[in-house]
N, C-alpha and C positions, 0 to 999 in steps of 0.2 A: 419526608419531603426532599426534594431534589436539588444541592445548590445550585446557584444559577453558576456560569461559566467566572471560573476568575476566584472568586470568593471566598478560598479554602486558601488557609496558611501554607498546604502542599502547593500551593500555584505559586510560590515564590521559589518554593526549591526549582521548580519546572523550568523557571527565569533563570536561577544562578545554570542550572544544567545547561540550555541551551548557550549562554553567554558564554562558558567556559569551552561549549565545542565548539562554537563558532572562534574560539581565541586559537584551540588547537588546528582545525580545520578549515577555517575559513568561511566566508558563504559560498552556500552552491549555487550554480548560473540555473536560475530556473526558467529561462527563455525558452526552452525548447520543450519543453512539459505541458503546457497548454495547447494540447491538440484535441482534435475531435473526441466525443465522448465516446462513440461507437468503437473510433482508433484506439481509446486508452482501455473499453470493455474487451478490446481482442486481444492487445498485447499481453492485460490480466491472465485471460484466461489460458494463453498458449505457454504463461513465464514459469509454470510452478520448475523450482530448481534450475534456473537458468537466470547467468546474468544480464542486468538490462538492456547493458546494449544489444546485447546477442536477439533478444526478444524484441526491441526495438527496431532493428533490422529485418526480421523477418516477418515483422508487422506491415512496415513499407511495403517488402519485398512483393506480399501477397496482395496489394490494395496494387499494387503497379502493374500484379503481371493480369489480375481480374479486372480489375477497373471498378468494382464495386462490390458492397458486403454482400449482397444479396445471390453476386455470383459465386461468391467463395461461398455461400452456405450451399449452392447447387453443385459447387465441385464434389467429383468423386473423390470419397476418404481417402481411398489410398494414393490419389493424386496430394492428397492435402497433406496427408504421412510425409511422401520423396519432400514436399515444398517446406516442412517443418524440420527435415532432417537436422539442422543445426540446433533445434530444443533439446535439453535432456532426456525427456520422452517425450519423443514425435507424434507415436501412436497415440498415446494418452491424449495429447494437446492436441493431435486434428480430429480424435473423437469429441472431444471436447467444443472444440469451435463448432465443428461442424451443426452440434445439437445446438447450442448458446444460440449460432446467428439464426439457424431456422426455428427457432419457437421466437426469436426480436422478431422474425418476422411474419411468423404467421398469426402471432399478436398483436400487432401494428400495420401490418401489409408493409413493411418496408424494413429497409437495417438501420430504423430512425430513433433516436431518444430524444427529442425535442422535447417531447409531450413532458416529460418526468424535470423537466425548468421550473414549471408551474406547482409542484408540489415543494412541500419543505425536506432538509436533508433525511429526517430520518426516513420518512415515506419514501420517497425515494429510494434509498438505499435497499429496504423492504420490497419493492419493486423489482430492484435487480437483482437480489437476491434468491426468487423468484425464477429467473433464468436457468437452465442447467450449467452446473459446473460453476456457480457463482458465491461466494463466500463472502464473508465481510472485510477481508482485505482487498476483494476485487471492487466490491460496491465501492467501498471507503475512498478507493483510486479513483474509481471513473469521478467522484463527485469532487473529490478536492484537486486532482493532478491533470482533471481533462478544463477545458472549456468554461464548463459552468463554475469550479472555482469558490467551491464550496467550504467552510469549515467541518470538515468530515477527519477523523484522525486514521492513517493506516498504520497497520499490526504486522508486521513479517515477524519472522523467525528471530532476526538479532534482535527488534524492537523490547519482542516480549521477554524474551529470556534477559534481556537488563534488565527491565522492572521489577524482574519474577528475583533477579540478583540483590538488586539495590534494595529488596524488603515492600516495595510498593505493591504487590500484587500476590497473592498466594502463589507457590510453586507452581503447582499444577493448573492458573487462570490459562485458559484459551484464548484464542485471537479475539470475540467476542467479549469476554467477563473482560479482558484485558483491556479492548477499548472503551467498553462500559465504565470503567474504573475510573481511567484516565481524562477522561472528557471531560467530565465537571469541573475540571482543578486547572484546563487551561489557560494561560494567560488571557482576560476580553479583549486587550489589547492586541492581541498575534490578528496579521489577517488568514485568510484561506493560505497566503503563501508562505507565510511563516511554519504554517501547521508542516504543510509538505516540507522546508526546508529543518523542522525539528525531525520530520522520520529521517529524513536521508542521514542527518547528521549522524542520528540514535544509530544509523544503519551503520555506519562510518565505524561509528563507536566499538560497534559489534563485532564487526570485521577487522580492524585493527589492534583491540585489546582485550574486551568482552567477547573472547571466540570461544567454542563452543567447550571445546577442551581446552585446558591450560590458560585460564586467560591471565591477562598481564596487569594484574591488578596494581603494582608499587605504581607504575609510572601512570597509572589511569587521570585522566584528569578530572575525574568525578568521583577518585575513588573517596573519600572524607564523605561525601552524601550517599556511600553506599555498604548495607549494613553488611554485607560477602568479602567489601573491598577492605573494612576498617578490620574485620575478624582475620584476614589473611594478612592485614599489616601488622597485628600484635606479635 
């Protein structure tokens, strides 16, 4: 049987971990995060290895110079390659978009997700999943970081490799077993923005101290709830 959200003794650790980043880090300004859902499915799909702004930017960039999804999905690839040039791979991400907006649209007639409000999140996400080049860190975005504002958790690279650190998650869980895991043990109290404001933080986490090699376990501010952190501090 499934706990419900909240319920599990690990949802308290979840509490002191967020409280402790948000002491090191601060809150994040999530005002500008809630954008269209279609905007947050393309910035997804184009980000792999690239930072957000950079992907954020050239998310705009393409909605400004086409005027709509449906035209970027009719532009030529290698038109969409030169306009991606600032993603880590161009090529990969305008093959990618390119396929994503035309099967949105030749399953919808438009580059519209309205429809997918009406279902619940995990359906949902199963939906976009669905799409070419769509993973469950891209669903997870478009539901919790776009519009709709969902309790959906995402999974990047620094996210997992903490948990997989701090003993919560097998070594080798994926983005998937990883959200799977996590979910239940959520605070019921976090809303949709809290969830997005715990990845970023995790993400923060990642980035500054839990990096990939060498990380900086003594001065970690989570390291006592982590079983990598406490083994490196004997």
């Amino acid at each position: 049987m499934q706990l419900s959200l909240g319920s599990d003794p690990r949802t308290a650790n979840l509490r002191e971990v967020q409280a402790r980043l948000v002491q090191t880090f601060g809150h994040i300004d999530l005002s500008q995060r809630r954008r269209d859902p279609v905007w947050t499915l393309v910035q997804g799909v184009i980000g792999a290895r690239t930072k957000s702004e950079t992907s954020n930017a050239a998310t705009d960039r393409l909605l400004a110079k086409y005027g709509s999804w449906e035209a970027v999905a009719d532009a030529p690839l290698e038109e969409l390659q030169r306009d991606l040039a600032t993603q880590t791979y161009p090529n990969m991400a305008a093959e990618r978009l390119k396929n994503c907006l035309s099967a949105l649209v030749e399953r919808c007639g438009a580059a519209d997700l309205s429809h997918i409000a009406e279902l619940d999140t995990e359906a949902a996400m199963r939906w976009l999943e669905h799409l070419p080049g769509v993973a469950r860190k891209i669903s997870a975005g478009v539901m919790n970081a776009s519009s709709f504002e969902r309790r959906a958790l995402v999974i990047d690279g620094h996210h997992r490799r903490i948990v997989q650190r701090m003993g919560v998650v097998p070594a080798k869980a994926d983005t998937t077993r990883t959200e799977q895991a996590l979910t239940p043990f959520m605070p019921e109290e976090w809303s949709a923005a809290t969830w997005d404001e715990h990845h970023l933080l995790m993400k923060k986490l990642g980035q500054n101290f839990c990096r990939p090699s060498a990380p900086d376990c003594i001065p970690c501010p989570v390291r006592d709830l982590c079983e990598t952190g406490r083994r490196r501090a004997d």
